[in-house]
C-alpha positions as CSV (number, residue, x, y, z in Angstrom):
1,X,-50.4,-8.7,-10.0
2,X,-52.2,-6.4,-7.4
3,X,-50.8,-3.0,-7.0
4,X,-49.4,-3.5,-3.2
5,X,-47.0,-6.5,-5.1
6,X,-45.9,-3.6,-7.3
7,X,-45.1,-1.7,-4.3
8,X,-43.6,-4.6,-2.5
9,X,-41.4,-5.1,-5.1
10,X,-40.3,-1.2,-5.7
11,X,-39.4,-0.8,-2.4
12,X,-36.4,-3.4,-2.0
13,X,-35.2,-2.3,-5.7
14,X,-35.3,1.5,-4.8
15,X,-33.3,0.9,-1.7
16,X,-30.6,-0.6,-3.9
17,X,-30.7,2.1,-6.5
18,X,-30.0,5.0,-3.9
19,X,-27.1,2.6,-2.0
20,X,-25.9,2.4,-5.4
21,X,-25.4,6.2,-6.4
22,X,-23.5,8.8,-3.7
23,X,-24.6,12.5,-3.8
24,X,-21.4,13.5,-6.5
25,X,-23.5,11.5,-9.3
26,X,-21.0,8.6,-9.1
27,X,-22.4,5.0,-10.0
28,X,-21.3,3.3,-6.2
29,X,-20.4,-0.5,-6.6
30,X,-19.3,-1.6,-3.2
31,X,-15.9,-2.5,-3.7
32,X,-15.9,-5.7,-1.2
33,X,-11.9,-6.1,0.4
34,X,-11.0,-9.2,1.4
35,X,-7.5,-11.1,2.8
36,X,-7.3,-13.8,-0.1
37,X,-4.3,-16.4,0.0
38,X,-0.7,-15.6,0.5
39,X,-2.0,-12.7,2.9
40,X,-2.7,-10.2,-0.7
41,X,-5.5,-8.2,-0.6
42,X,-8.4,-8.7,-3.3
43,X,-10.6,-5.6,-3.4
44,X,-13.7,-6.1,-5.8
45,X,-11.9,-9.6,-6.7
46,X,-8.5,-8.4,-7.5
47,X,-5.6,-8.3,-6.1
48,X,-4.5,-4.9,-4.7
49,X,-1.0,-4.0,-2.9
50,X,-2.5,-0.5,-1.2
51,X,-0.2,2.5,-1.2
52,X,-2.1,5.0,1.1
53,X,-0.6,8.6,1.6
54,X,-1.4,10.1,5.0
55,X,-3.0,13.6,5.1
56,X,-4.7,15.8,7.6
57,X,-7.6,18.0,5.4
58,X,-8.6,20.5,8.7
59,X,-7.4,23.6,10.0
60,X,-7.3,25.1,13.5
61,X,-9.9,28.3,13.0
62,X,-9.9,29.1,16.9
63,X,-7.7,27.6,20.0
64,X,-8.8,24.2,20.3
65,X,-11.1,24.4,18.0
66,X,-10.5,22.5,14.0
67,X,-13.2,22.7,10.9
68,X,-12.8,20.6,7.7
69,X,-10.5,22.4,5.0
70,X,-12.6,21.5,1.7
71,X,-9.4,23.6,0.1
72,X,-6.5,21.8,1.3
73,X,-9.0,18.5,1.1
74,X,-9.1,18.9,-3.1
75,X,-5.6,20.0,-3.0
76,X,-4.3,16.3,-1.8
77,X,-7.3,14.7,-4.0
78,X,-6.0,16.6,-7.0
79,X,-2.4,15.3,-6.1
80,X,-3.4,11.8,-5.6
81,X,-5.8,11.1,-8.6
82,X,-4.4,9.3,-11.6
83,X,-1.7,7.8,-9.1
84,X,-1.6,4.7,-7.2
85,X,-2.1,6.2,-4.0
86,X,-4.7,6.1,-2.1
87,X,-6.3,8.7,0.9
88,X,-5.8,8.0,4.4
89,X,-6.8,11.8,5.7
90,X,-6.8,11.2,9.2
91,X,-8.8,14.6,10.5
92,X,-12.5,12.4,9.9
93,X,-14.4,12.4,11.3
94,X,-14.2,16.1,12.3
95,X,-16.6,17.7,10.5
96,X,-19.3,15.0,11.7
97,X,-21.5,12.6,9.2
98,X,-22.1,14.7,6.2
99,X,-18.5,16.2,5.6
100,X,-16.9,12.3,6.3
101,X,-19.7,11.0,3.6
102,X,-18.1,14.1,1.2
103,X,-14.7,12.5,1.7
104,X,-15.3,9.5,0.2
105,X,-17.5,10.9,-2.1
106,X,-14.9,12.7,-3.5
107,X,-12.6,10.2,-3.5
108,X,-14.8,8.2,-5.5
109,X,-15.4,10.6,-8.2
110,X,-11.8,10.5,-8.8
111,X,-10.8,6.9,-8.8
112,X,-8.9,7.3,-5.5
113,X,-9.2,4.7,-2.2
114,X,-10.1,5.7,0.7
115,X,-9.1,4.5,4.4
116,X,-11.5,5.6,6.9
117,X,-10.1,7.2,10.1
118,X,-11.6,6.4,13.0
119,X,-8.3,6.3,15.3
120,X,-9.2,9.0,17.7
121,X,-12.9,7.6,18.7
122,X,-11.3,6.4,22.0
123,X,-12.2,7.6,25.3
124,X,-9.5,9.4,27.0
125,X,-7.6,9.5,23.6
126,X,-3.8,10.7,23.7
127,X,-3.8,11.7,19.6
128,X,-7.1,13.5,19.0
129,X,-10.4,14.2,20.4
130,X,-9.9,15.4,23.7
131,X,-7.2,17.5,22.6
132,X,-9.3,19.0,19.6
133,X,-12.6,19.2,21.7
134,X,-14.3,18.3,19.0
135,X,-16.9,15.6,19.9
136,X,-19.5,17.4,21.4
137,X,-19.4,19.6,18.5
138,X,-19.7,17.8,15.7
139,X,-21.4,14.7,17.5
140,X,-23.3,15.9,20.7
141,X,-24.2,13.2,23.2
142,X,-23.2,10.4,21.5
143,X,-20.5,8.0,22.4
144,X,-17.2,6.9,20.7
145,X,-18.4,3.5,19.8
146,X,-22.3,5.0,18.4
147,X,-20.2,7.5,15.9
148,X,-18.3,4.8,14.8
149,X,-21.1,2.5,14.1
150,X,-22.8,5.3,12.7
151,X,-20.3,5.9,10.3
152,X,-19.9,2.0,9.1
153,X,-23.9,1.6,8.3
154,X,-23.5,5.2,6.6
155,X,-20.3,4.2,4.5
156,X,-20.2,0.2,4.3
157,X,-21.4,0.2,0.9
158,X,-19.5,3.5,-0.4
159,X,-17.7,2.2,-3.5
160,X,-14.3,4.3,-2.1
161,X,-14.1,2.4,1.0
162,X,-11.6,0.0,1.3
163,X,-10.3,-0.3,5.1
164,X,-11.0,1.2,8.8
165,X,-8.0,2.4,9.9
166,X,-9.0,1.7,14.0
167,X,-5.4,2.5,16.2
168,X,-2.3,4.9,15.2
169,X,-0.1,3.8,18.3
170,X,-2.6,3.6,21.0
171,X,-1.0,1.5,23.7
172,X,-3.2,-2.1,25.4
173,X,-3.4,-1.5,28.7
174,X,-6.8,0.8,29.1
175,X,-7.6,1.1,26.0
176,X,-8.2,-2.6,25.1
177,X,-11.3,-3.1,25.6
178,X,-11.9,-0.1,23.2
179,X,-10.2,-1.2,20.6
180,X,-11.7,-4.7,21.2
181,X,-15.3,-3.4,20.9
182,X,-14.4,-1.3,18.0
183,X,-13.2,-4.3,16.1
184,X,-16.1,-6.5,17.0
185,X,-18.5,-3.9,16.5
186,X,-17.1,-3.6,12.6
187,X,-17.3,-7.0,12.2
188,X,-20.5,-7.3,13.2
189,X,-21.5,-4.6,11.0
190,X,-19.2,-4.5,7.8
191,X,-17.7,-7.9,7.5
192,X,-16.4,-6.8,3.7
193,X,-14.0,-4.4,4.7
194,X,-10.8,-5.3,6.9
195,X,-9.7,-3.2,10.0
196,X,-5.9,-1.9,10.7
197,X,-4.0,-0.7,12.9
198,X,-0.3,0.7,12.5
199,X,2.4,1.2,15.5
200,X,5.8,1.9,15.9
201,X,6.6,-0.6,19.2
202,X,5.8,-4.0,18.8
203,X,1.7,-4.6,20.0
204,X,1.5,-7.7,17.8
205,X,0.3,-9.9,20.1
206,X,-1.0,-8.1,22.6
207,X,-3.6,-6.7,20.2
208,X,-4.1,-9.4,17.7
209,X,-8.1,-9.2,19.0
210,X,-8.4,-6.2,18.0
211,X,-7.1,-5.8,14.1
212,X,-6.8,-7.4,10.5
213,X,-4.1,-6.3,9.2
214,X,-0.8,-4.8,11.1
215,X,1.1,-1.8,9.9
216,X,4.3,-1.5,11.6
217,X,6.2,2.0,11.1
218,X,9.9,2.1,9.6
219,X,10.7,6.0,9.8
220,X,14.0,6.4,7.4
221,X,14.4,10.5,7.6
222,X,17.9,10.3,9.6
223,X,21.4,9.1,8.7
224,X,21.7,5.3,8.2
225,X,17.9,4.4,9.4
226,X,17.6,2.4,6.3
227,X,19.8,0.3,7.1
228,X,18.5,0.0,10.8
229,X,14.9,-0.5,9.6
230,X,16.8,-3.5,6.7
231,X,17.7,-4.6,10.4
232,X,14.4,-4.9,11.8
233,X,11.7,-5.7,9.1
234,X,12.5,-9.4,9.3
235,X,11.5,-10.2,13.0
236,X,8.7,-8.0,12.7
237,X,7.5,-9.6,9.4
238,X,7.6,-12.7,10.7
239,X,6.2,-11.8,13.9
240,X,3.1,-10.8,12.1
241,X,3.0,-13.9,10.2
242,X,3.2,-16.2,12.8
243,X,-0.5,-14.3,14.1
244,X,-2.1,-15.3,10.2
245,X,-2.0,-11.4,9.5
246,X,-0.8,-9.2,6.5
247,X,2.1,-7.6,7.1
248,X,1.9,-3.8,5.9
249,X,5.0,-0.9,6.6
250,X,4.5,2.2,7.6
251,X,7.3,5.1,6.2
252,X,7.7,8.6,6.1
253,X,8.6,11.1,3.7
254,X,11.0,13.5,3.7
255,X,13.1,16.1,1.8
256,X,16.9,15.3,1.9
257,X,19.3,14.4,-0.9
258,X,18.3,11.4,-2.8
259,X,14.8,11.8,-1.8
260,X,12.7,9.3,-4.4
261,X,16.2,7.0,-4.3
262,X,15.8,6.6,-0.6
263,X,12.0,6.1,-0.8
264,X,12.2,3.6,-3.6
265,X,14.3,1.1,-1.4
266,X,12.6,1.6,1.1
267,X,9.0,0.5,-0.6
268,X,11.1,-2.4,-2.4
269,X,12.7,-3.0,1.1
270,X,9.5,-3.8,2.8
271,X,8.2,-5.6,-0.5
272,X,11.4,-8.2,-0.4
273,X,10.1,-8.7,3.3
274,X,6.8,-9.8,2.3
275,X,4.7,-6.5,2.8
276,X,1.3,-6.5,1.2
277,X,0.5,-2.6,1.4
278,X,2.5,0.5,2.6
279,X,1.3,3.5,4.4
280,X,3.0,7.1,3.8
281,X,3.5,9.5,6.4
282,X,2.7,12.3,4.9
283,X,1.9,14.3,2.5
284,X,0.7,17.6,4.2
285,X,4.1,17.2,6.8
286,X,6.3,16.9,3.4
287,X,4.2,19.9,2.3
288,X,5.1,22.0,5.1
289,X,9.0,20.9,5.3
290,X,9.6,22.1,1.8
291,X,8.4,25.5,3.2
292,X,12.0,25.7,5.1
293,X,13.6,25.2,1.5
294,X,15.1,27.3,-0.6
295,X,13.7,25.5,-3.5
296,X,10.3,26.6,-4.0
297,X,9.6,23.6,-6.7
298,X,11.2,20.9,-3.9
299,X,7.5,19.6,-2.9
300,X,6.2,18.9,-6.6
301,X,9.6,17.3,-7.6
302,X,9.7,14.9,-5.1
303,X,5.9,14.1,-5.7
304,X,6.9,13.6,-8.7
305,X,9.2,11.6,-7.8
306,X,7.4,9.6,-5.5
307,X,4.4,8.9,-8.2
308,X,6.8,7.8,-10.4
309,X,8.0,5.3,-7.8
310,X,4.5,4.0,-7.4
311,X,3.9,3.5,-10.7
312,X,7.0,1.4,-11.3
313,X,6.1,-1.0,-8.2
314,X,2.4,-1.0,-10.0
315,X,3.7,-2.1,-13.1
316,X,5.8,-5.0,-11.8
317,X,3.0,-6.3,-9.2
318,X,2.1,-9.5,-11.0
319,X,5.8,-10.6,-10.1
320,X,6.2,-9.1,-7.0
321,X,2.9,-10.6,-5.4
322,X,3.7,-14.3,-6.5
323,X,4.2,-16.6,-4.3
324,X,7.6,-17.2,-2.5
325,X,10.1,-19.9,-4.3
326,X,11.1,-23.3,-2.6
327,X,14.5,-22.4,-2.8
328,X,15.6,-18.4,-1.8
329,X,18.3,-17.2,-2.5
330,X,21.1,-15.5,0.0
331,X,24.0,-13.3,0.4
332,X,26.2,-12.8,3.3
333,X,26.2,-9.1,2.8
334,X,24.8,-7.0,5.6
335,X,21.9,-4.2,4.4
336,X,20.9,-6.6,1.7
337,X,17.5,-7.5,1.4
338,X,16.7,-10.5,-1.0
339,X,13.1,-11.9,-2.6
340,X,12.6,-14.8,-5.0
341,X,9.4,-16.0,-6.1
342,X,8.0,-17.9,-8.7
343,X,4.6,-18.4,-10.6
344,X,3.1,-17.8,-13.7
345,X,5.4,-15.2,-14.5
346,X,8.3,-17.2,-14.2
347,X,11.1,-17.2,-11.1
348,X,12.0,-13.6,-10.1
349,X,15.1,-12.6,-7.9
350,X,14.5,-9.4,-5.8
351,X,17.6,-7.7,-4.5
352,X,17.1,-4.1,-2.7
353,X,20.7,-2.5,-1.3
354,X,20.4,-0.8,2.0
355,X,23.8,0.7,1.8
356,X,23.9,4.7,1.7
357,X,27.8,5.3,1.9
358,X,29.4,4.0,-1.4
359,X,29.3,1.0,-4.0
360,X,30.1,-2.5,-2.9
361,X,30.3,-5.9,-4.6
362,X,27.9,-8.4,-3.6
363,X,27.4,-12.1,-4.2
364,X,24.3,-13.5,-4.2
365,X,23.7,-17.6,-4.4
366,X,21.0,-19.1,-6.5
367,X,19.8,-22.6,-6.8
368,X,22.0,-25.4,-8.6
369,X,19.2,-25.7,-11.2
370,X,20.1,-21.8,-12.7
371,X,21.1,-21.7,-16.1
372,X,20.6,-17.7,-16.7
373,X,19.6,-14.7,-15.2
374,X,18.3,-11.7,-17.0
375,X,16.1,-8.8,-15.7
376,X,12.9,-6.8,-17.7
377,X,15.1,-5.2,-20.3
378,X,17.3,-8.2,-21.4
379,X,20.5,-7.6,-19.9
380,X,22.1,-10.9,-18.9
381,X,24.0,-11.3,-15.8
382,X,26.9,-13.8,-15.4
383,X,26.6,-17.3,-13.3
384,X,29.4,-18.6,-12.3
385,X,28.9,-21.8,-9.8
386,X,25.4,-20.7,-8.6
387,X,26.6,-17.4,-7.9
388,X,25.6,-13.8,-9.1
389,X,28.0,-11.2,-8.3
390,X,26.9,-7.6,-8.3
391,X,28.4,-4.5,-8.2
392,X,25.8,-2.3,-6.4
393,X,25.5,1.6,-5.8
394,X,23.8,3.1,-3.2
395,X,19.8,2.4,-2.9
396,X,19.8,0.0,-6.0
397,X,17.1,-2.2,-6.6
398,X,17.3,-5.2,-9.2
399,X,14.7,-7.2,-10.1
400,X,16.1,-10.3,-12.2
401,X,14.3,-13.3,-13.6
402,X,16.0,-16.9,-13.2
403,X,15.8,-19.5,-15.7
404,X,16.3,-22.8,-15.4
405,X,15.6,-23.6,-18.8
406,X,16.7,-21.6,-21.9
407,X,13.4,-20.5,-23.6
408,X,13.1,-21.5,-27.3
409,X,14.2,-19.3,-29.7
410,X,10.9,-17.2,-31.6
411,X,10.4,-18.8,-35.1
412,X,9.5,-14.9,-36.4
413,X,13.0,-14.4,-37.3
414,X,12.6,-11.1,-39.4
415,X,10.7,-9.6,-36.2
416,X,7.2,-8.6,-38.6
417,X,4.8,-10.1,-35.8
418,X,4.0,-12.9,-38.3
419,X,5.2,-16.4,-38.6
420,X,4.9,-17.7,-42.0
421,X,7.4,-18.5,-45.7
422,X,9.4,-15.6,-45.1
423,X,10.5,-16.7,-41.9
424,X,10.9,-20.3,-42.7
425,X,13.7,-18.9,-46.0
426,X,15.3,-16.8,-43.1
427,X,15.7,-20.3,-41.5
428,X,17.2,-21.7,-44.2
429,X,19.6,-19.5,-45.3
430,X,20.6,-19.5,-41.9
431,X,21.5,-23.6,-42.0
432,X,22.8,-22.9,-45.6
433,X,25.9,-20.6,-43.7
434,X,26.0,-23.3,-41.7
């Protein structure tokens, strides 16, 4: 082979070696998310139910005028890595190419995904640029639209990526066509990772052009919004169904009592209404409330808190994501949000109570064919005529598998792991008493 086919082959397999390694050092594989069936997520092939915590990484250093804050930046990174949650820092991409290219840099040295701001890259914009002045600066002479596509041909293949988050409320009316040549413009150029956009008034249809996936905000900081937002996530749910789009909440957080109790049914809330990722607003604004407590160790409590929450829902995915059962179960009780779904983890009964006041007794009905019930640790719960009565407290959540067959009993009868004589003269003895 001549040396110009050496060279002809070098080229095309250094251009995928430096695509395949970002300035940190970190091996990059392009994690590819896609909308797979039941509206779940698969991101690299497998399913993923994102959890995405809001933050704002920049500082105001003169009046109107923001930088990047690399401090507060590894402060949310360093609060977010070994968690579920991912980063959706909405200051990019202030700073311009490079510092937006660090981001996910760092957020793939850590294991964390990363959705990619690009909500204020509207033209007049009534949540960013304008206000900020910071276009010209970072990105002089170059239109919203061109930083935008910049910014996808830079990061399609970053192995952090995982969404463009393209609208945070932006109304239709003039800025349509925007959003409209935003979205084509990222289809055209990165068809492997989806677009969304979150609102808190209903712009399902109107903007069903322009997005992937809708995020619809529930705020829950006042007295009795979670049951106003039990209320609501129904119509909106199905709503976005009925466009052929994932449905994804949007919910704040917030210090008040019962703080991780709160935002535990809330997440299961949106779950039992077929949510297939949540968005967190946020963690700087939580920071900056606990500054008005008296408790100086309020903020990393409740984080705690929080992870701990995330983790749980993690954990119990491969039920939660199955598909929904022929037959789901009801109640007649108000703030009551119900579940069931079945697979190859059996038939699963969600039940998430809304009520914030006091304890109440609630019936729930199950199909005819229910023989027991019994959630993850063993405890059984009565049936009586296809009916499961509860006696719920404030913000509980139960998750409760439903038989319709008794399972057989396990033939290792002295519990050693091993099925062999010594079990079979257990066996015995046991027919013997008899």
């Amino acid at each position: 082979m001549c040396r110009k086919n050496y060279v002809r082959l070098f080229i095309p397999a250094l251009a995928f070696i430096l695509t395949s390694v970002v300035l940190t050092g970190v091996t990059a594989v392009r994690a590819d998310v896609v909308i797979g069936p039941d509206k779940i997520l698969l991101r690299d092939g497998e399913a993923w139910f994102p959890m995405m915590m809001y933050a704002n990484s920049c500082k105001e250093v003169d009046d109107g005028k923001w930088e990047p804050d690399i401090e507060e930046l590894d402060y949310v990174l360093d609060h977010l890595e070994g968690t579920p949650f991912g980063l959706l820092d909405y200051s990019t991409p202030i700073g311009g190419y490079r510092y937006t290219e660090q981001m996910g840099d760092k957020c793939a040295s850590r294991g964390i995904a990363w959705g990619l701001s690009l909500k204020d890259l509207y033209e007049p914009s009534g949540s960013g640029w304008p206000r900020f002045g910071q276009r010209e600066r970072f990105f002089p002479g170059q239109s919203p639209l061109e930083i935008a596509r910049q910014l996808a041909q830079r990061l399609k293949n970053h192995p952090a990526l995982a969404f463009y988050y393209t609208n945070d409320e932006l109304p239709t009316g003039d800025w349509h066509s925007q959003l409209k040549a935003m979205q084509d413009m990222l289809r055209a150029e990165d068809p492997c990772h989806p677009t969304v956009h979150q609102h808190e008034t209903d712009r399902i249809y109107e903007q069903r052009d322009c997005y992937d996936i809708y995020a619809h905000q529930f705020f829950n900081g006042g007295v009795r919004q979670i049951p106003q937002n039990f209320g609501r996530m129904p119509g909106i749910a199905e709503k976005v169904a009925a466009v052929d789009s994932p449905f994804w909440g949007c919910m704040d957080l917030h210090l008040s009592t019962n703080t991780s109790a709160r935002f535990r049914t809330m997440c299961y809330g949106l779950i039992a209404n077929g949510a297939r990722g949540i968005l967190f607003y946020a963690f700087h604004r939580m920071r900056e409330l606990s500054k008005y407590d008296d408790d100086p160790d309020r903020f990393e409590r409740d984080w705690d808190g929080f992870v701990e929450v995330a983790r749980e829902i993690e954990g119990r995915l491969a039920i939660l994501l199955q598909p929904l059962a022929e037959y789901q179960c009801t109640t007649t009780a108000d703030n009551v949000a119900l579940r069931t779904v079945t697979g190859e983890q059996g038939t699963w009964l969600l039940v998430v109570n809304a009520e914030e006041k006091s304890d109440r007794d609630v019936t729930v009905y199950v199909d005819v064919s229910i023989i027991e019930a019994v959630d993850e640790q063993g405890t059984e719960y009565p049936l009586r005529h296809n009916r499961l009565e509860f006696r719920l407290e404030p913000y509980d959540v139960y998750l409760i598998e439903l038989r319709s067959e008794l399972p057989l009993p396990s033939p290792d009868f002295n519990k050693d792991g091993v099925v062999n004589f010594r079990d079979f003269a257990i066996f015995i003895d046991g027919l013997a008493e008899d």
